[in-house]
N, C-alpha and C positions, 0 to 999 in steps of 0.2 A: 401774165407778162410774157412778151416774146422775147426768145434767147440772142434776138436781136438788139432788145435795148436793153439789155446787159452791158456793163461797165468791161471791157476785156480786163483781165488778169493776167493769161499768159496760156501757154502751150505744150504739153506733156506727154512721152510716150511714157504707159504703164501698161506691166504685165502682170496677168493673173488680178486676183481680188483678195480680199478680205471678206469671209463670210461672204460672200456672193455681192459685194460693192465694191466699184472701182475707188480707188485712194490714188489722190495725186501729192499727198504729205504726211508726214507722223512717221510711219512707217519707215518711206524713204530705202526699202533694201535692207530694213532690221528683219519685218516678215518676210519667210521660210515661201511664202507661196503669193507675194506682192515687192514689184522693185521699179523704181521711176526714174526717168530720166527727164530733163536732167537732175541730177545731185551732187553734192561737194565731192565725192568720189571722182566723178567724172571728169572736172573741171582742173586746169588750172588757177593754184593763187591758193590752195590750201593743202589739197595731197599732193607736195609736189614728187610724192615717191610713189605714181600709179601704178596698182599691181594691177597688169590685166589680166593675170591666171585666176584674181579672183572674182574680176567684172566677167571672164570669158563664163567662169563655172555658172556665176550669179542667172546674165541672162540668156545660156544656152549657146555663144556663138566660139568663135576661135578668137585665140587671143593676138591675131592679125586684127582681125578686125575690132576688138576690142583696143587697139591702138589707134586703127583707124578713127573709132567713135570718139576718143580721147583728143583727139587731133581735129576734128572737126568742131569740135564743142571750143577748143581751143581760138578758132580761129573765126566762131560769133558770137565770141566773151567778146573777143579785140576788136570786132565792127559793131560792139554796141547789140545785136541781137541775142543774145543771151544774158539774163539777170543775174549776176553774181549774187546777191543777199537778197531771199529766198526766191534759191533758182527757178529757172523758167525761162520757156522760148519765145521773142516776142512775134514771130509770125507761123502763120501757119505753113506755109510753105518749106520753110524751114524743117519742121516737123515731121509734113510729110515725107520730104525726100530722106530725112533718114528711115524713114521707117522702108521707105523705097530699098533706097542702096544695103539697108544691116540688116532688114527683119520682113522680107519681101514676103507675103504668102503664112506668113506668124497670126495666126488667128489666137494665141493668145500673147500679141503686143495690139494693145490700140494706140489710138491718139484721141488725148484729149485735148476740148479746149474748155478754157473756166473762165465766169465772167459772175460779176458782183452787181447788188442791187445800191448798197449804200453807200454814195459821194462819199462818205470821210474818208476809206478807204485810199484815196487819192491824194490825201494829206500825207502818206506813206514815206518816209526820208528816199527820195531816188524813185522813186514810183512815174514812170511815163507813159500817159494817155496813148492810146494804138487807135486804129482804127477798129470799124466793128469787127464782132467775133467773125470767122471766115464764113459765109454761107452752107447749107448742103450737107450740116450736120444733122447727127439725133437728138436732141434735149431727154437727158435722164432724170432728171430732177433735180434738187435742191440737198445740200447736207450741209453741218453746219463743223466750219472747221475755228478751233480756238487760236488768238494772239498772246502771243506774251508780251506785254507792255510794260516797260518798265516808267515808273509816275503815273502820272493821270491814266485811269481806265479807257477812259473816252476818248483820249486825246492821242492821237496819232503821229499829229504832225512833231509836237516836243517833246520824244520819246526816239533816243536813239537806238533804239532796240526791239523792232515791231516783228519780232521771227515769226512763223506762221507754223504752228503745232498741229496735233491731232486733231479727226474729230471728235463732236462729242460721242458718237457710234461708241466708240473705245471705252468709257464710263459707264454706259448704259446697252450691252451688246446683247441686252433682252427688250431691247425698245420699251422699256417702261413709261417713262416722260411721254413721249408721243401718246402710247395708250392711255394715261390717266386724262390728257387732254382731249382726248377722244378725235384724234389729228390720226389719218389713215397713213401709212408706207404705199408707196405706189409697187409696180412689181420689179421697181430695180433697188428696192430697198430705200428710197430717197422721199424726200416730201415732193408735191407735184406742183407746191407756189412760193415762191418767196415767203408771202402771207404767213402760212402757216410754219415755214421754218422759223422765220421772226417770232412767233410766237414761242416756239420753245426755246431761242435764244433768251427772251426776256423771262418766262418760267427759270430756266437754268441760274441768269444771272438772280434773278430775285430768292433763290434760294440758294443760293451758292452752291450748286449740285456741280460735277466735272473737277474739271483739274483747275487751279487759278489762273484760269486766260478770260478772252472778252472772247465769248463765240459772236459771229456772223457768217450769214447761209452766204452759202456760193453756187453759181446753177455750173453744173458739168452736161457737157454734150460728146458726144462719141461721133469720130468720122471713119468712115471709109479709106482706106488707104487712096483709092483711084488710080488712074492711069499714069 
């Protein structure tokens, strides 16, 4: 599958990794050496008491501009381009210019973008279809991140509560599951097809291995800041 006809999801600067894989959720700024923007931190409508001495510490800048980032974020919650409930930016452009104007020349802040294989996902309460993922990225591969749904597993759409948790990486951070199914890690740590990430989501669910969420794979691709 091309990272093309991937479903968009959304758009994310993250800095640093986890064991050598980008995370764009779970984490969120809990890990010591992984922090993503955006996050409820960030945003207006739930911190509304933002310390930015401790965004500035977090990702390395001043806390001018750690107002700045606060205030930006602030003002594409209000035109609809930023995802209040589980955040994310809906264009890419967006993305990039922050990364332009706050973290210019930061070779460890990327930009991601993340895009989905399976339509239910779309049944999400608030969830709005985009346009394709931007062109002129890298496709890393596939990791499989869990929901938490409250009612039906399956069901997305009658479920006011579809947050979007960990992956399963976090449960199994010796790759076991993939190794028993004899499914390879590519070299960014990730599965290299939808295919075969669906497969360990349906292993996982059929034993109830992880934490109790509903995993499905999501493709992450890495860009270039540009010009």
């Amino acid at each position: 599958m091309k990272y093309s006809e991937l479903i968009p999801w959304g758009y994310y600067l993250v800095m640093g990794t986890v064991q050598g894989v980008p995370e764009f959720s779970g984490c969120q700024g809990q890990c010591k050496d992984n922090a993503v923007l955006p996050d409820y931190e960030s945003m207006p409508g739930v911190n509304r008491s933002f310390q930015p001495e401790q965004f500035a510490e977090k990702w390395k800048v001043s806390e001018a501009v750690a107002r700045k980032i606060f205030e930006r974020n602030s003002k594409l919650l209000a035109h609809g381009r930023l995802i209040f409930f589980n955040p994310r930016y809906t264009e890419f452009s967006d993305a990039r210019k922050l990364k332009k104007d706050f973290f210019h020349g930061r070779s460890d802040v990327s930009i991601l973008g993340i895009g989905f294989a399976n339509p239910a996902l779309m049944k999400i309460p608030g969830f709005k279809k985009s346009s394709r993922l931007a062109p002129g990225g890298e496709f890393l591969g596939f990791d499989l991140y869990g929901f938490h749904i409250s009612g039906n597993e399956h069901d997305f759409s009658n479920s006011l509560d579809c947050s979007l948790g960990c992956p399963f990486r976090h449960c199994d951070m010796e790759n076991r599951v993939p190794s028993e199914l004899n499914i390879p890690l590519n070299a960014h740590g990730l599965y290299s097809d939808a295919e075969s990430a669906e497969r360990v989501a349906s292993h996982v669910h059929e034993h109830k291995l992880g934490e109790p969420e509903f995993y499905v794979p999501f493709g992450i691709i890495r860009y270039e800041e540009g010009k």
